[in-house]
mmCIF file of the C-alpha atoms, coordinates in Angstrom:
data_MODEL
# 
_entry.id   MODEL 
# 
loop_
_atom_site.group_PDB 
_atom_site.id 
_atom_site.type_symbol 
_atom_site.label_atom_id 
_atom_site.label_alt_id 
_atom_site.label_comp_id 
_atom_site.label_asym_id 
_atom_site.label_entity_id 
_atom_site.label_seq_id 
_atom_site.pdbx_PDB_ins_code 
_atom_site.Cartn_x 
_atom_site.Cartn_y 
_atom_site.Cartn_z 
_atom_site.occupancy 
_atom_site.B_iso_or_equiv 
_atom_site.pdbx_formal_charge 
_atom_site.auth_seq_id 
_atom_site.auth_comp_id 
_atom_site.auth_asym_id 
_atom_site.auth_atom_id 
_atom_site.pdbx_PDB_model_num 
ATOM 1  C CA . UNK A 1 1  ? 23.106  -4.313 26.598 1.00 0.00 ? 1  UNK A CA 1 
ATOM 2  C CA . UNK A 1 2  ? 22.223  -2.151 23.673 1.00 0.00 ? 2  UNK A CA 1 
ATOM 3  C CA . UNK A 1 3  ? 18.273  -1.857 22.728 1.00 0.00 ? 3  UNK A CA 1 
ATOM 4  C CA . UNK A 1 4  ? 17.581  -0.700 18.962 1.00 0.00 ? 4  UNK A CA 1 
ATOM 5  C CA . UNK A 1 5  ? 14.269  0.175  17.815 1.00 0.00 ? 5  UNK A CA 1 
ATOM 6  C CA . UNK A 1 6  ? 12.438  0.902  14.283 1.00 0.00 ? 6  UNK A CA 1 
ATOM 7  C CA . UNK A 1 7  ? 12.725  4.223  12.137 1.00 0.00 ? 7  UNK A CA 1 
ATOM 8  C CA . UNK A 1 8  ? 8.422   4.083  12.578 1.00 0.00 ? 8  UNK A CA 1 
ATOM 9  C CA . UNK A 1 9  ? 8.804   3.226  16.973 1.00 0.00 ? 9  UNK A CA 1 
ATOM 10 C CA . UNK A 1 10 ? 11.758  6.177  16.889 1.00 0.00 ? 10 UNK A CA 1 
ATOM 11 C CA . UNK A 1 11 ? 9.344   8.667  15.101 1.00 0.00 ? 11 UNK A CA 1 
ATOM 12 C CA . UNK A 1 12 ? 6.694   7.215  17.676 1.00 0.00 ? 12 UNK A CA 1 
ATOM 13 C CA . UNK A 1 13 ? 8.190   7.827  20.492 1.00 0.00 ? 13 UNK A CA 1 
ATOM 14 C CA . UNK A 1 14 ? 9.239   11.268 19.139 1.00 0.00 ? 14 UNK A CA 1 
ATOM 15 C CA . UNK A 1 15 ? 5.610   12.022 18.688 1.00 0.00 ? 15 UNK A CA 1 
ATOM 16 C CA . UNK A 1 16 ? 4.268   10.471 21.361 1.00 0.00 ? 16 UNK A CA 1 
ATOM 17 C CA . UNK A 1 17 ? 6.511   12.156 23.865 1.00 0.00 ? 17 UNK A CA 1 
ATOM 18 C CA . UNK A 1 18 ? 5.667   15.704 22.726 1.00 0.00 ? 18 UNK A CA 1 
ATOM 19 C CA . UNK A 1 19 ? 2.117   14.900 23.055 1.00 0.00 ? 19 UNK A CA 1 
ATOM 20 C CA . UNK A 1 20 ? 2.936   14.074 26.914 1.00 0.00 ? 20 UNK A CA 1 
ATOM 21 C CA . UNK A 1 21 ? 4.590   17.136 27.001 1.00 0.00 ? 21 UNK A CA 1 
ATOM 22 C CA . UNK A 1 22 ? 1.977   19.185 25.544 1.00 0.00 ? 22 UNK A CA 1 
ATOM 23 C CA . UNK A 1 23 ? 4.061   20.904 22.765 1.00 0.00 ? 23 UNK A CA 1 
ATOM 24 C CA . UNK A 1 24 ? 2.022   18.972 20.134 1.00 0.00 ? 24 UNK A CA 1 
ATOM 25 C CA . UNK A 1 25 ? -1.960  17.631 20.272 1.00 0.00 ? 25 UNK A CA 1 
ATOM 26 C CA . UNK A 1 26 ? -2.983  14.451 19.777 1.00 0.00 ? 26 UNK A CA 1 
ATOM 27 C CA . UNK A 1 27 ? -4.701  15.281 16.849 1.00 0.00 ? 27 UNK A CA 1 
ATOM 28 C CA . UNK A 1 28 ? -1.457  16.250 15.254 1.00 0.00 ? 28 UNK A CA 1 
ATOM 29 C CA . UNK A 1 29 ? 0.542   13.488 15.980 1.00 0.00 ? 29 UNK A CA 1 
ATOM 30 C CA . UNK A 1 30 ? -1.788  11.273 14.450 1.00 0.00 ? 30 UNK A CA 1 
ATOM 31 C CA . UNK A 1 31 ? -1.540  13.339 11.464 1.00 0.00 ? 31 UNK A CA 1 
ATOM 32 C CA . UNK A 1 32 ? 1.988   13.315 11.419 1.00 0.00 ? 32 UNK A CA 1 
ATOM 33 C CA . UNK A 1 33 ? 2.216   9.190  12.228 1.00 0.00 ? 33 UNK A CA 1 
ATOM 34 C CA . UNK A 1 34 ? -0.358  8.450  9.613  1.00 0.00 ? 34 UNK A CA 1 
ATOM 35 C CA . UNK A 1 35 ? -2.510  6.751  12.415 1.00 0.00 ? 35 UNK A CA 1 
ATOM 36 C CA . UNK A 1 36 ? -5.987  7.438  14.242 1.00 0.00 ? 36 UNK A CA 1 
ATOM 37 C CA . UNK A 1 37 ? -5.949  9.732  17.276 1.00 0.00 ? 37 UNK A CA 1 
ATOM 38 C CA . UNK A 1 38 ? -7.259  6.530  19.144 1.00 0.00 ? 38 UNK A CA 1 
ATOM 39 C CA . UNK A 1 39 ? -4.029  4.933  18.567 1.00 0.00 ? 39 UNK A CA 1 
ATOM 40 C CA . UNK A 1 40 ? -2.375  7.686  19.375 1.00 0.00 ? 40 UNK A CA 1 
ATOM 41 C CA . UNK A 1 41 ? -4.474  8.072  22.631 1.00 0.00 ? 41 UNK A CA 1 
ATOM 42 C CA . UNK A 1 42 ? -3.708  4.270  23.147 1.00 0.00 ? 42 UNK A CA 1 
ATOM 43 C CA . UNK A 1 43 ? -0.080  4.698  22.850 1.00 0.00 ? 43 UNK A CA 1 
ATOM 44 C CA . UNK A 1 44 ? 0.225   7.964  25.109 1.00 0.00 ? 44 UNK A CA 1 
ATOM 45 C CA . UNK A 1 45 ? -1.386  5.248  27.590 1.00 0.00 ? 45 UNK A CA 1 
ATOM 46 C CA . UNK A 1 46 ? 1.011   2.952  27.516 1.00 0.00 ? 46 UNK A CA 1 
ATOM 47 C CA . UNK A 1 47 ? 3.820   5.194  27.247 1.00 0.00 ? 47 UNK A CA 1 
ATOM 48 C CA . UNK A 1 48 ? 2.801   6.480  30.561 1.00 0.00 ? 48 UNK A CA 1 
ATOM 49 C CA . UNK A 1 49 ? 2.021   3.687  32.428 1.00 0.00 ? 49 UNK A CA 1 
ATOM 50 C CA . UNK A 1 50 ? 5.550   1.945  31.174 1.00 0.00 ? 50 UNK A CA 1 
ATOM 51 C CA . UNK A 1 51 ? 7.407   4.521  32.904 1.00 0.00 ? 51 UNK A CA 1 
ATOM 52 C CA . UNK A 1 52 ? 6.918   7.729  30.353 1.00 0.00 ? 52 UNK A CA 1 
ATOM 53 C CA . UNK A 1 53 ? 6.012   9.875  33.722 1.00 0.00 ? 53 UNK A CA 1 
ATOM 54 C CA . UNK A 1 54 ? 7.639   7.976  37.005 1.00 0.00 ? 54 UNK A CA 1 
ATOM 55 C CA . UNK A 1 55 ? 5.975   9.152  39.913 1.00 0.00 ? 55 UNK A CA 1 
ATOM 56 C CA . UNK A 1 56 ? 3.268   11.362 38.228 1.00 0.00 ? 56 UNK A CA 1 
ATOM 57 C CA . UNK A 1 57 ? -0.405  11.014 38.615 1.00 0.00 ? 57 UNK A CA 1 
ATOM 58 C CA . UNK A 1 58 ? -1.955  8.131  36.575 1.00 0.00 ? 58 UNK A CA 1 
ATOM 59 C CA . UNK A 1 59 ? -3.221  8.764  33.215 1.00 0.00 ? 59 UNK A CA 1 
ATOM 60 C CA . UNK A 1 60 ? -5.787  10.687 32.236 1.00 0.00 ? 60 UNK A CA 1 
ATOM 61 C CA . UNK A 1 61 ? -8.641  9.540  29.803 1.00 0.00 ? 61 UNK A CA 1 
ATOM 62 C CA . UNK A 1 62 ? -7.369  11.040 26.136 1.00 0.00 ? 62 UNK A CA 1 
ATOM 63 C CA . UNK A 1 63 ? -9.560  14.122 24.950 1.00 0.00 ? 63 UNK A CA 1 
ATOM 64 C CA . UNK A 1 64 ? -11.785 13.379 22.160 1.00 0.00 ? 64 UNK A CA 1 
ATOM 65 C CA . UNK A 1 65 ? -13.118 16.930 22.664 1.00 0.00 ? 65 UNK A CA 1 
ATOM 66 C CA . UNK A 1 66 ? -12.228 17.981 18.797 1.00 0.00 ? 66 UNK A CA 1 
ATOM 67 C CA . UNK A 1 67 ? -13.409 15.087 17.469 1.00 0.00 ? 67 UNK A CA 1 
ATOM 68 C CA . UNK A 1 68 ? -16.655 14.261 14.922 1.00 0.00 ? 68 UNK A CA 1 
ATOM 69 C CA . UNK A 1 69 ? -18.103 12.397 16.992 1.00 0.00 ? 69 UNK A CA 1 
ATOM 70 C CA . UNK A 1 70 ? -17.877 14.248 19.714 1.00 0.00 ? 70 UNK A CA 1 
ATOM 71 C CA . UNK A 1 71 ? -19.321 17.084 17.895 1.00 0.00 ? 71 UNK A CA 1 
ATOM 72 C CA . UNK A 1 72 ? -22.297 15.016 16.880 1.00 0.00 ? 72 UNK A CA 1 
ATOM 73 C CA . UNK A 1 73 ? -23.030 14.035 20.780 1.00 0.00 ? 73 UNK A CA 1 
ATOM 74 C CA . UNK A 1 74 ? -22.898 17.819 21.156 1.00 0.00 ? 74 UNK A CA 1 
ATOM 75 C CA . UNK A 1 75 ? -25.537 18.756 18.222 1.00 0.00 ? 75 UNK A CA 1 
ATOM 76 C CA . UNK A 1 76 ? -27.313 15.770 19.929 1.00 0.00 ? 76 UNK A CA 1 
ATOM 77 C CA . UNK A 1 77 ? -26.723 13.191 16.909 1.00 0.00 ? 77 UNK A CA 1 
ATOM 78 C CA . UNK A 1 78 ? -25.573 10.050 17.569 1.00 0.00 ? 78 UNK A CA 1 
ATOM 79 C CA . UNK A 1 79 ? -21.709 9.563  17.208 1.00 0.00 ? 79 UNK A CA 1 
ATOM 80 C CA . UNK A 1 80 ? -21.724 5.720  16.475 1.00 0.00 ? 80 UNK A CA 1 
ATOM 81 C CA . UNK A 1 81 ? -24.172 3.789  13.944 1.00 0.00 ? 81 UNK A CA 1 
ATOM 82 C CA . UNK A 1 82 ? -26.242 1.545  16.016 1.00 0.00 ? 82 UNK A CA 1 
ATOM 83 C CA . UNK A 1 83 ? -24.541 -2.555 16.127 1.00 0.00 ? 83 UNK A CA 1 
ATOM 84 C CA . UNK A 1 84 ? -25.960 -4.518 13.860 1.00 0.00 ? 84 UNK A CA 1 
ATOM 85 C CA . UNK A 1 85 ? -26.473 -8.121 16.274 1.00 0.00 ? 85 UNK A CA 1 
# 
């Protein structure tokens, strides 16, 4: 059985698998997807729980170290506006 996949899941996966590997950050494989880190971090996720790393330790939580928001929680701002309910 042959599996074919999308020009945008190829690039992906490209992306997504150098992130695991640590060649590229997350940062700039959002930049080069044209998506948020966050999906990024969600996809590095998946891609390890579906078998991206057999065997290895399960996945760690994705850095949002070099983020704004994180550097607000840092200054001691708040990094999200408050939910309006």
């Amino acid at each position: 059985m042959k599996i074919t996949i999308g020009r945008k899941e190829g690039d992906r996966l490209v992306a997504i698998r150098a992130v695991d590997a640590g060649q590229i950050t997350q940062e700039q494989a959002a930049q080069q997807l044209g998506i948020s880190v966050r999906q990024v971090c969600r996809s590095l996720i998946r891609y390890r729980e579906e078998g991206g790393r057999r065997g290895a330790a399960p996945p760690l939580p994705c850095d949002f170290s070099d983020t704004p928001a994180s550097a607000a929680v840092q200054r001691g701002g708040a990094p999200l506006p408050p939910v309006l309910s």
